[in-house]
C-alpha positions as CSV (number, residue, x, y, z in Angstrom):
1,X,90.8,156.7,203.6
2,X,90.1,155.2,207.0
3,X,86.9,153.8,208.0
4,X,85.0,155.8,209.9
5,X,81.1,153.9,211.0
6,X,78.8,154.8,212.8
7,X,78.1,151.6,214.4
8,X,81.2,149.7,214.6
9,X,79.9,146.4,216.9
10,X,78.0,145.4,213.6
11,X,80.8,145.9,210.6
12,X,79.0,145.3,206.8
13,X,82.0,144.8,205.1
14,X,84.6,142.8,206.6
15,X,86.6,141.4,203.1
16,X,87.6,144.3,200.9
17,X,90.2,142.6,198.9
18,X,88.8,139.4,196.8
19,X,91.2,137.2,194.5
20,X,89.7,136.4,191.1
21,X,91.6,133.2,190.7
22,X,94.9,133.8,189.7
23,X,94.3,136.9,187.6
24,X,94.5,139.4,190.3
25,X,92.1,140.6,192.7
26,X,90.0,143.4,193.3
27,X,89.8,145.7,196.0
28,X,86.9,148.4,197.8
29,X,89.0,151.1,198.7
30,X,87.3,154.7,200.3
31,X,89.0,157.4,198.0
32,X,87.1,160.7,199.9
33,X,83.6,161.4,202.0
34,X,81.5,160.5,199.4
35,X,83.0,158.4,196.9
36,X,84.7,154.5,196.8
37,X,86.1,153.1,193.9
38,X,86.5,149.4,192.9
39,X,90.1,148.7,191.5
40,X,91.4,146.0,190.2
41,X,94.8,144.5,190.2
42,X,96.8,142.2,188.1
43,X,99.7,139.6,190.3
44,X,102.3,142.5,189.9
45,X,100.0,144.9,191.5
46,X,99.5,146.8,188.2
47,X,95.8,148.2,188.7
48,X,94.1,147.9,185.3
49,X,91.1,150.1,186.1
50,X,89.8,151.8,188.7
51,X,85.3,152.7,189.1
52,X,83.9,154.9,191.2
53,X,81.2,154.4,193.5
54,X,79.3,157.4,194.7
55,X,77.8,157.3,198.1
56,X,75.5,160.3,198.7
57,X,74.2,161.8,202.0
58,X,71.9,158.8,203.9
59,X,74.1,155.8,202.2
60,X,76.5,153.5,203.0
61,X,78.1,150.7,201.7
62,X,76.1,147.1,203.0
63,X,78.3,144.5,201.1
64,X,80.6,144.2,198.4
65,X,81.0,140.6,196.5
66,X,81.8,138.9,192.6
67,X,80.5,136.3,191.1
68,X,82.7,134.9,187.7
69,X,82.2,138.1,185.6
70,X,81.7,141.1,187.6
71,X,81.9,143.2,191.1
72,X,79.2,143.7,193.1
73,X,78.4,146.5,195.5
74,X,75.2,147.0,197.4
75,X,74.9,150.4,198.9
76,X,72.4,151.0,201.8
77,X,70.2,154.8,201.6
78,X,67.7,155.9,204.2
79,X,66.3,159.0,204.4
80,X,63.2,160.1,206.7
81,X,60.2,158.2,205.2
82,X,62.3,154.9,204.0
83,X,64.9,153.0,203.5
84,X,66.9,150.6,200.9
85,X,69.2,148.5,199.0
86,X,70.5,148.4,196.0
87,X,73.4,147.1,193.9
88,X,75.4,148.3,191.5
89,X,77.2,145.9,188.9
90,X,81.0,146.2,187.7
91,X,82.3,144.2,185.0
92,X,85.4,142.5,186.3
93,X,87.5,142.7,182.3
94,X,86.9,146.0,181.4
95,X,86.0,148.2,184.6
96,X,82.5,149.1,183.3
97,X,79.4,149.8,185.5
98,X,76.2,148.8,184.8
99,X,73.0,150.6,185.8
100,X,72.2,150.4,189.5
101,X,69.1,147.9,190.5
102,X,67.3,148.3,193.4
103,X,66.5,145.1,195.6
104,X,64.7,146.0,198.4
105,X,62.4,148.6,199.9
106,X,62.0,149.0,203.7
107,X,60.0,151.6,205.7
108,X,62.8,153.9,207.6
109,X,61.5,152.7,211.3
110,X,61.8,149.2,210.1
111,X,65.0,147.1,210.7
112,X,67.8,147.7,208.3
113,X,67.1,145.2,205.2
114,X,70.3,142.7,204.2
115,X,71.6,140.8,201.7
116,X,73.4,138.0,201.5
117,X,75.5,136.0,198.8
118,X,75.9,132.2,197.6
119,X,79.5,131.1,198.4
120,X,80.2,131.7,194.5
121,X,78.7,135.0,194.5
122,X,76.4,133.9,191.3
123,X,72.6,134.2,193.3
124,X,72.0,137.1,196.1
125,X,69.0,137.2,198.5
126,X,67.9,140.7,199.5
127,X,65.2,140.7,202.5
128,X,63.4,142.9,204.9
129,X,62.0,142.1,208.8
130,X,58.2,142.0,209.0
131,X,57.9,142.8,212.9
132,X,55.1,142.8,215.6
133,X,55.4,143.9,218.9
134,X,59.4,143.9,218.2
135,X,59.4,140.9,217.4
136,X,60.3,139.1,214.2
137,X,56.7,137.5,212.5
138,X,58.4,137.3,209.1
139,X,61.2,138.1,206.5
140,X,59.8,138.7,202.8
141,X,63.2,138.2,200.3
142,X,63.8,138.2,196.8
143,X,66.1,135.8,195.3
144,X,68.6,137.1,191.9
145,X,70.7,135.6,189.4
146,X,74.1,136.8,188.7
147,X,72.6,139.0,185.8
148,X,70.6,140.1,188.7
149,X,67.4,139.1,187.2
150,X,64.7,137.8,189.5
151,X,64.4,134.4,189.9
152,X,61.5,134.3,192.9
153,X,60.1,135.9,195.9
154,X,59.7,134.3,199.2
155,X,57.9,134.9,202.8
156,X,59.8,133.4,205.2
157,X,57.1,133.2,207.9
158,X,57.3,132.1,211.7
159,X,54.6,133.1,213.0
160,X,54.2,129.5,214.0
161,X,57.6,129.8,216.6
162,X,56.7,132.2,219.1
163,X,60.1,134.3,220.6
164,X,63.2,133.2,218.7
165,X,66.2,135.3,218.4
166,X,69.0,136.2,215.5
167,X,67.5,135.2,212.2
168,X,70.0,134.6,209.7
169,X,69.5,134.3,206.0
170,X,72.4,132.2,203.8
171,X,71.9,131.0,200.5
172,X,73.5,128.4,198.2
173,X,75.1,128.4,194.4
174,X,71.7,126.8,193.4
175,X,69.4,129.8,194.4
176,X,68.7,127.5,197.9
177,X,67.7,129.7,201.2
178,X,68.6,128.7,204.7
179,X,67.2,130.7,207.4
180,X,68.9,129.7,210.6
181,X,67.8,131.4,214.2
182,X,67.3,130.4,217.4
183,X,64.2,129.4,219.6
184,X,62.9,128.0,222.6
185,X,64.5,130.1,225.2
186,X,67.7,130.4,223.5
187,X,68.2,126.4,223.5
188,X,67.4,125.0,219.9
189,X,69.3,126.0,216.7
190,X,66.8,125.6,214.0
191,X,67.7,125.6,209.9
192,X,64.8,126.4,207.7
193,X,65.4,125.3,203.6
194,X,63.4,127.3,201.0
195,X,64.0,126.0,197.7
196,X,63.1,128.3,194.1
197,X,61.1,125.1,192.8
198,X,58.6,124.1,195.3
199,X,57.1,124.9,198.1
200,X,58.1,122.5,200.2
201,X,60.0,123.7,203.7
202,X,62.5,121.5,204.8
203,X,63.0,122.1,209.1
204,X,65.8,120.9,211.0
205,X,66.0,121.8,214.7
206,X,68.3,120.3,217.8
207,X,68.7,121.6,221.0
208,X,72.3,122.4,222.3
209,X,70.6,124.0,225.7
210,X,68.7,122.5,228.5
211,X,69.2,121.4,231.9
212,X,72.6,119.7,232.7
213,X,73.2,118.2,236.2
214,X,71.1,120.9,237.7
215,X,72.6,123.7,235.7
216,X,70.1,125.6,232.9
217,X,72.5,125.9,229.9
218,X,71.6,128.6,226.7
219,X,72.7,129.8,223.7
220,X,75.5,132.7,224.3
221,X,76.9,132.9,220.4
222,X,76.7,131.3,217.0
223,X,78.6,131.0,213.7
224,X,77.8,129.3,210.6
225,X,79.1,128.7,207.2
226,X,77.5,127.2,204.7
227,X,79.5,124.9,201.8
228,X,79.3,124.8,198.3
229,X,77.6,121.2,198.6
230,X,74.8,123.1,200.7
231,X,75.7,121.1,204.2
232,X,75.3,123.8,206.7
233,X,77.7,123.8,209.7
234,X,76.9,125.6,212.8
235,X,78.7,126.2,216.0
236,X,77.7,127.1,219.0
237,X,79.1,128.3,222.6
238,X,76.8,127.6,225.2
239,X,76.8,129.4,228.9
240,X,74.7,128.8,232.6
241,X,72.0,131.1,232.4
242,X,72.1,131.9,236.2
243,X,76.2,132.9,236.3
244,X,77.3,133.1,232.4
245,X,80.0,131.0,232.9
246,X,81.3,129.3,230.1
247,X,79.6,125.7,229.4
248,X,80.5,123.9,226.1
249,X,81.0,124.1,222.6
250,X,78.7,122.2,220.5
251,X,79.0,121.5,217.0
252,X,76.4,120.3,214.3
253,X,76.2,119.8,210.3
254,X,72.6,120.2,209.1
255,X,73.0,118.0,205.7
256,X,70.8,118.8,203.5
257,X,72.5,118.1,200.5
258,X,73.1,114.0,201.6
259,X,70.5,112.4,203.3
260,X,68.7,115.3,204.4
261,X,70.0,114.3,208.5
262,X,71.8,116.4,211.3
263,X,75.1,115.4,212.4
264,X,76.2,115.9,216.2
265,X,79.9,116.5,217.3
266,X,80.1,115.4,220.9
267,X,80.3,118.7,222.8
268,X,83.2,120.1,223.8
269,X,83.0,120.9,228.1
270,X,85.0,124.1,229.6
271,X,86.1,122.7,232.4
272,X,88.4,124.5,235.0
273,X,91.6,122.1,233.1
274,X,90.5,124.0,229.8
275,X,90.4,127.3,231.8
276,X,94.1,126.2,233.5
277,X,95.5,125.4,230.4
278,X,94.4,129.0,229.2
279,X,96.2,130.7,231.8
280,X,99.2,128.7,231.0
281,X,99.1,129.5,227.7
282,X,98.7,133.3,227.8
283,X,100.4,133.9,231.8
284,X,97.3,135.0,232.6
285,X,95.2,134.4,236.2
286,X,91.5,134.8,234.9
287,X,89.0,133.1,236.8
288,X,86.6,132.2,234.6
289,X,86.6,132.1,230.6
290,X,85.1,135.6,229.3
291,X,84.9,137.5,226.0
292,X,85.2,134.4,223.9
293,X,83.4,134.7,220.8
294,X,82.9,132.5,217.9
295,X,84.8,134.0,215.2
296,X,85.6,131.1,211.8
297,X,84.3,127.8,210.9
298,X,86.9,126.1,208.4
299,X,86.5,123.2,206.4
300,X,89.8,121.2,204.6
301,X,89.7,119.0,200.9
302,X,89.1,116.1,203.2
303,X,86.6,117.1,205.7
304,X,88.9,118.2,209.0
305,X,86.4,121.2,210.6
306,X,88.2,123.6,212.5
307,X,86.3,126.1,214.7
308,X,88.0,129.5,215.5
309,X,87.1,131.9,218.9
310,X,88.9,134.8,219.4
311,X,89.2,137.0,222.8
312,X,88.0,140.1,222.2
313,X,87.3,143.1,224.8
314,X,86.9,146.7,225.5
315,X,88.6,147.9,228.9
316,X,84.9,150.3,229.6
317,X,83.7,152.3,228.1
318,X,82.7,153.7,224.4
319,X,86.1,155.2,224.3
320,X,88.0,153.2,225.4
321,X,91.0,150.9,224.1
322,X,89.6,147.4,222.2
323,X,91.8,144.5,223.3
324,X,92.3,141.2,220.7
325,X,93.7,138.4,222.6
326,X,93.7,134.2,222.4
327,X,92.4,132.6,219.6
328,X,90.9,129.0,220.6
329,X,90.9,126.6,217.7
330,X,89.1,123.2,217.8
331,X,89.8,120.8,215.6
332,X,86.8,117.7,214.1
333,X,87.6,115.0,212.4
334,X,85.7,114.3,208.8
335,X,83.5,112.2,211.1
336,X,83.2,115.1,213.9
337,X,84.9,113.6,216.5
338,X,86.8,116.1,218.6
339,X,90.7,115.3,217.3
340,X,92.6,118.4,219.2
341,X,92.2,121.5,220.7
342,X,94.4,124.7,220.8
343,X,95.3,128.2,222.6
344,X,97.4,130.2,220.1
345,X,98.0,133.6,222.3
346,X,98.1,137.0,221.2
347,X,98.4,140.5,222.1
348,X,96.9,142.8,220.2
349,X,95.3,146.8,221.2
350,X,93.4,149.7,219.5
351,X,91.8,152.8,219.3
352,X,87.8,152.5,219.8
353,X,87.4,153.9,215.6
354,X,90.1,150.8,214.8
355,X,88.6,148.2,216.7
356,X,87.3,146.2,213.8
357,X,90.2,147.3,210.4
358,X,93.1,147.0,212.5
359,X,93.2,144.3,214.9
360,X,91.8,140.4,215.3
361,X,93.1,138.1,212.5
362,X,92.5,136.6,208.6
363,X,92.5,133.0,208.4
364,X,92.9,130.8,205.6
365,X,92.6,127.3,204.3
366,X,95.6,125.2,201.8
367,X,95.8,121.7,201.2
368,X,95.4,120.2,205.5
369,X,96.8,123.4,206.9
370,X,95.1,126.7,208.4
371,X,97.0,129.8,208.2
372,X,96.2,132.7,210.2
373,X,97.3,136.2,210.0
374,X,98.1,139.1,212.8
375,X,99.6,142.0,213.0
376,X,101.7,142.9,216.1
377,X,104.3,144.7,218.3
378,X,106.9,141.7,219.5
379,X,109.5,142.9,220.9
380,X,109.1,146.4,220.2
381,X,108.8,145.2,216.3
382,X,105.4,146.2,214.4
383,X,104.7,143.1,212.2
384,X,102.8,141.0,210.2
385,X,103.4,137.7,211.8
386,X,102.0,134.0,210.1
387,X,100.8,131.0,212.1
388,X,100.5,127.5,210.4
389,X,98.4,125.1,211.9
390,X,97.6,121.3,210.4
391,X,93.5,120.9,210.8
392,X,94.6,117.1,211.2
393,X,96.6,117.0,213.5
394,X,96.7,120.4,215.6
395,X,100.1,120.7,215.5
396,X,100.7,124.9,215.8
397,X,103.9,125.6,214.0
398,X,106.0,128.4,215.3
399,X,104.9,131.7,214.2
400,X,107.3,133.5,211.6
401,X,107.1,137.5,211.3
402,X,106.8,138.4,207.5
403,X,109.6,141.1,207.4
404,X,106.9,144.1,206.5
405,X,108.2,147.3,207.2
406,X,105.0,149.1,209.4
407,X,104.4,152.1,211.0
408,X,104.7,151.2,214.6
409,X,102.5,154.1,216.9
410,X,98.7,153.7,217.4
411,X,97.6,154.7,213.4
412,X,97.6,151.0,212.7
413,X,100.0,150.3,209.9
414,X,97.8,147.0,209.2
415,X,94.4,146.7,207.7
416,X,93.0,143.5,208.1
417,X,90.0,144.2,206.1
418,X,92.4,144.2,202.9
419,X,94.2,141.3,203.7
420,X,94.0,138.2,201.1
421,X,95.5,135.1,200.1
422,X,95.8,134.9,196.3
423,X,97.8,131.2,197.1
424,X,99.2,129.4,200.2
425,X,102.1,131.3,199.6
426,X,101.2,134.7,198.3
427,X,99.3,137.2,200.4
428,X,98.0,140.8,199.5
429,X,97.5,143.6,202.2
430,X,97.8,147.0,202.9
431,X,100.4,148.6,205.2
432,X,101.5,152.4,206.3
433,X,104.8,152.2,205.6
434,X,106.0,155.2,208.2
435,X,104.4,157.6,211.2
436,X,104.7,160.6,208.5
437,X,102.6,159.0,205.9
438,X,98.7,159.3,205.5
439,X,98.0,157.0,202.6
440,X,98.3,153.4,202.7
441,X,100.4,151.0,200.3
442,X,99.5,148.0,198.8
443,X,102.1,144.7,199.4
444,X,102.2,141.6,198.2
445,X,104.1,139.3,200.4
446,X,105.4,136.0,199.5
447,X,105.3,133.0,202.3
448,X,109.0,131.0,201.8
């Protein structure tokens, strides 16, 4: 069944298809009002079993993950006194559900409690907002294997920043915490490391605002991701406070895994070349940069960072159409030097309830090259089209359309939220294969 949230600025589960190596993948699919199931496939899309997941009245699904042996999916409930999370495990051989374990308690006026997972989905971090006055004083977390056994709890406590703004928890495959936010007016990006062992903090903070030939500069949006090897890269798109143009793009890798440093990309200026070249590229007339928002941080074998922002706008309105347009792709060298820069255009619309399942892009990572993933009406043609792009060099090959037959009217025939690579060449995702129908079929498409 179709998505239906009610909040849809602040999606939970973006990935509902996950490869298990080359044995398949599993998928999160919404079978009626009150009940998902977790399937999963083998490589000739043969499903070998299929789990419910019950979601009552006052829940919702917050995250679904795997580690090595089983599915993971963490279900939100609130009712009028509290709220919480909790997780229930699914072996990935046989199908079977284990009992549900609850991570986290919450009172229901507090903020909504999250949970993140290490980039190998073996430790989880559950947490809740301590607040005064609004503002965030502290997050209290607990930290779980992949047996979901408890390995410590933490307090991750500011009290000693004043106002900061977006607190972010990440953890690593060692059981590691990161808390990343930002402070000082919107001008610093600060990393916080809690490890399970001591109780040592390690703080790294720089600022990417300030005051810039006469021009206060602030934080406008942020993306991180953090690697296996625990180096933390962060992006960050900075705009003038007084008229919200667009400033620079800055780019730092908070090593803590090395020599325990910060690493600084020279920033990337928005000049009015960058916005002509824009307007070349998409045969547009904008006058300033807008509705730009970081959207991917990829990382090659060899070290070539590529940050992805992607246009992205509502015409006014709550009802009204959501618009997906450019992406803009930087490209860093494995010594962050800006090496190239790129407008890849796109034209993409939807329905309000569709903003976030049917439009923007997947992107993907094989051997030097990114590949990303749209679905579109070219030439009157509803397709899934493929862009390759080498993180070394920036060349953009042409973009191919995959051949998928697809529903073409405003039920978008494309999920996006299903979409995975199981290789560079073999790509899983769900389609609608005509107007009439109401269910949607799984593909698997193969890249020549």
């Amino acid at each position: 069944m179709p998505e239906q949230t009610e909040d849809r600025y602040n999606q939970r589960v973006t990935r509902k298809t996950l490869p298990i190596g080359n044995d398949g993948f599993i998928i999160l699919a919404h079978k009626a009002a009150g009940e998902y199931a977790v399937e999963r496939y083998d490589n000739d899309l043969k499903r070998l079993w299929s789990t419910g997941v019950p979601v009552g009245a006052g829940e919702s699904i917050e995250a679904f993950a795997r580690s090595a042996t089983q599915a993971l999916v963490v279900i939100h409930h609130k009712d009028a006194a509290t709220q919480s999370l909790s997780v229930a495990p699914i072996e990935l051989k046989s199908g079977q559900k284990g009992p549900a374990k609850k991570l986290v308690d919450a009172a229901a006026r507090d903020r909504r409690p999250g949970v993140a997972f290490s980039p190998d989905g073996s430790k989880l971090v559950a947490f809740r907002y301590l607040t005064r006055d609004v503002q965030i004083r502290a997050i209290t977390a607990a930290v779980y294997d992949q047996s979901l056994t408890k390995l410590k709890d933490r307090t991750y406590d500011f009290h000693d920043l004043g106002d900061f703004f977006s607190p972010t928890v990440y953890i690593g495959n060692d059981g590691t915490q990161y808390v990343a936010l930002i402070s000082d007016a919107m001008k610093k990006l600060t990393v916080r490391r809690y490890r399970n062992d001591n109780a040592d903090i390690k703080v790294m903070s720089v600022a990417v605002g300030g005051t810039f030939g006469g021009k206060e500069v602030m934080v406008f949006d942020t993306k991180y991701a953090l690697q296996p090897d625990s180096s933390l890269y962060a992006a960050a798109i900075c705009t003038d406070r007084k008229t919200g143009q667009y400033y620079s793009l800055k780019v730092v890798k908070f090593d803590f895994a090395g020599k325990s440093d910060m690493k600084f990309a020279p920033e990337m200026l928005f000049t009015p070349a960058y916005l002509a070249e824009t307007n070349k590229t998409t045969q547009s007339a904008a006058k300033r940069l807008e509705d730009i928002y970081l959207s991917d941080l990829l990382l090659t074998d060899d070290k070539q960072l590529v940050v992805i922002a992607e246009k992205k706008y509502e015409e006014g309105g709550d009802e009204s159409p959501v618009h997906a347009r450019e992406l803009h792709l930087f490209g860093y060298n494995e010594f962050q030097s800006p090496a190239w820069h790129s407008i890849i255009p796109k034209d993409q619309v939807a329905s309000p309830t569709e903003a976030f399942a049917g439009i923007g892009y997947r992107a993907a990572v094989f051997g030097p090259d990114v590949l990303i993933l749209t679905q579109q009406k070219v030439k009157g043609k509803a397709d899934l089209f493929l862009t390759r792009v080498n993180a070394q060099t920036g060349v953009v090959q042409p973009t191919k359309s995959l051949g998928l037959n697809v529903a073409s009217d405003q039920n978008l025939a494309y999920v996006k939220d299903f979409t995975a690579w199981q290789d560079a060449k073999t790509i899983i995702g769900v389609s609608r294969p005509n107007k009439k129908s109401a269910a949607l079929m799984l593909n698997k498409i193969m890249v020549k």
